[in-house]
N, C-alpha and C positions, 0 to 999 in steps of 0.2 A: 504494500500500500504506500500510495505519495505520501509525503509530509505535506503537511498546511502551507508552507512558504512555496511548493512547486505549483502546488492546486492553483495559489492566488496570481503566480504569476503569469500563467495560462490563460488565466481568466480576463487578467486583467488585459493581454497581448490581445484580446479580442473587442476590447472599449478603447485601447490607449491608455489606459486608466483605472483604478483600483476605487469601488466605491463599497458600505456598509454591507449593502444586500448582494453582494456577489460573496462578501465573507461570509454571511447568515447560510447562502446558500451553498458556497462550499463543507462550511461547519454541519449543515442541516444532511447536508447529504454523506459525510463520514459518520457523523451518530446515528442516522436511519439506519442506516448498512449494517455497521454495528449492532444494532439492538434487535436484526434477525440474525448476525451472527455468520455473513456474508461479506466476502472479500471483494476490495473496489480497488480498482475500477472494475468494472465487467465488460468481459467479450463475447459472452453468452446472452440469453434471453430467461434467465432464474430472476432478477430483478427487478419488479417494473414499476415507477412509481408515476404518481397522481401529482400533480402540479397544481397548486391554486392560485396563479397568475402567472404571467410572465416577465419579458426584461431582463435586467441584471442576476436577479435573484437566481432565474434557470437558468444562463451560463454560468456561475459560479457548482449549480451541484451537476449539473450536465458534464462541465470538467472531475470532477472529483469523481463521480462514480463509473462514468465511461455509457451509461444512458442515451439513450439518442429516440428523436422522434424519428426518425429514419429506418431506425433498428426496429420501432415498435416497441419501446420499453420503456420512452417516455412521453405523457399526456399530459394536455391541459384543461382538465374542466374551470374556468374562469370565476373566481369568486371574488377576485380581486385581493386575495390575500396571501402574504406571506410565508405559504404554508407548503407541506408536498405530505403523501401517505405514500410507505415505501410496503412495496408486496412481495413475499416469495414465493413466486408463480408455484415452484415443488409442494409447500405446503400451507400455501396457502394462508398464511401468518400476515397482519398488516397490521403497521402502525403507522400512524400521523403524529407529524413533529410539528410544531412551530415554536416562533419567539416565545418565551415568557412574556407577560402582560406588562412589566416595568421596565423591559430590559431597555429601554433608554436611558432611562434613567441610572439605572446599577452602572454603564457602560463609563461614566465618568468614576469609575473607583478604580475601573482599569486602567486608568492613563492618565495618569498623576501628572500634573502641569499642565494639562493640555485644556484650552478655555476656546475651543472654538467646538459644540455640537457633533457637528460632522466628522470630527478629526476624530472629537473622542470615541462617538462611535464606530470608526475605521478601526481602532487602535483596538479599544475594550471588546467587541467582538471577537479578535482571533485572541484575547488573553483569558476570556472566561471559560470559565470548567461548564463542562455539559447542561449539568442542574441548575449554573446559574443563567442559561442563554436560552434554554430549549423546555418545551414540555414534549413528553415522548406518550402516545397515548397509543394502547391496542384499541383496533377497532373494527368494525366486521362490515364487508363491503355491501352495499344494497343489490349489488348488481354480479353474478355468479363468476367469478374470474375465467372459466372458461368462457363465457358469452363475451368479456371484453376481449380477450387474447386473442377470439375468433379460432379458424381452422385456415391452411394455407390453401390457394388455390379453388376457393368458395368465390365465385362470381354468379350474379344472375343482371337480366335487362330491367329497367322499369317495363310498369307496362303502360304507363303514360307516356314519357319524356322520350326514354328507348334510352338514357344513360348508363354504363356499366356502375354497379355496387357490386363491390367487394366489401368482405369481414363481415360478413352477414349481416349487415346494418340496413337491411329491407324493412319495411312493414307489409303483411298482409293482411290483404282485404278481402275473403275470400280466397279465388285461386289468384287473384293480382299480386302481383308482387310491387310496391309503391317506394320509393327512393324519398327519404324524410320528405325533401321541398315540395313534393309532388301529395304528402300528406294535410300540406300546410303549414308542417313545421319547418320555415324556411326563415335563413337570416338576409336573403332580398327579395326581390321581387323582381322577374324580367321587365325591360324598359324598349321600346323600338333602338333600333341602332341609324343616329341620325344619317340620312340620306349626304351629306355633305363628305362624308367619307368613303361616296363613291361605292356604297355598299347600298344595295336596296333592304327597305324594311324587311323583315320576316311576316311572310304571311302563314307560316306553321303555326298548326293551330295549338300546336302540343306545346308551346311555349307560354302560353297563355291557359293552359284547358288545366295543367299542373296545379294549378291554384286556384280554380273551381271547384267551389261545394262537392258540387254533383261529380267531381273525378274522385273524391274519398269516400263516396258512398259504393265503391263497385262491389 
């Protein structure tokens, strides 16, 4: 396993720069690891943790444990917070880490002299011991770990859109097989593509019919 001083400086060769929440997240992602009892970095797919934001935070423990969205072993469900739940796909064991609730505050006891905020919290992060920085909590996923890991080589088409889904992230409605957006659960909306870019609109109706009531009732 790296030491803390290789993690940070990895991390930081990818901002230019070394900020709190790249330390939190380097830190957060050696005691996750730890507390299944699982060696980091990993080259395997045994690890997979849960992200609850992005930014600095996830390149700091995405270096330290060797995770990657890429690999499938690291996600983001968006909560906006500070946090990650680390899982061992073998046994299925998960705990969620975050800051302690004061640790701003503690972070000046770490770095004696130091009278500017941000510095001390650069500093007092990689100096605090686990129990002062971290809560480590077991926790039990809502959602079956095999259903998230999926299966390799599982595709199917919408039967709206005609989109390929992979990782079995279909819905069915009956015998249709529905791709989220096409359910209504979509983070846009199709928009004509303006005529000025020499492209004519879309007159597919499946671009439009996806987000029709009456296409989630099939």
């Amino acid at each position: 396993m790296r030491n803390l001083e290789t993690i940070l400086n990895e991390s930081a060769s990818r901002h230019r720069h070394l900020c709190p929440r790249q330390v939190l997240g380097a830190r957060m992602g050696l005691a996750g690891a730890a507390a299944l009892g699982l060696t980091i970095p990993r080259t395997d797919k045994r690890l997979l943790i849960i992200l609850e934001t992005d930014g600095c935070f996830a390149d700091g423990l995405e270096v330290a444990t060797g995770c990657t969205v890429g690999h499938r072993t690291l996600k983001v469900v968006d909560y906006g917070k500070v946090a990650a739940t680390f899982i061992d796909v073998k046994t299925e064991q998960a705990i969620r880490a975050a800051p302690q609730l004061d640790v701003r505050e503690k972070s000046w006891q770490f770095a004696p002299g130091e009278t500017r905020h941000y510095f001390a919290q650069l500093v007092g992060y990689q100096q605090m011991p686990d129990k002062e920085l971290l809560t480590l909590q077991p926790v039990h996923l809502q959602t079956p770990i095999s259903q998230i890991v999926s299966r390799p080589g599982v595709r199917v088409n919408c039967t709206a859109c005609g989109e390929e889904i992979m990782n079995e992230r279909e819905v069915w409605r009956g015998a249709a097989a529905l791709c989220q957006s096409c359910t209504g659960n979509s983070y846009y909306l199709p928009t004509p593509l303006p005529l000025s870019r020499g492209m004519p609109a879309s007159s597919d109706p499946t671009l439009t019919r996806c987000h029709n009531d009456s296409m989630i009732q099939l």
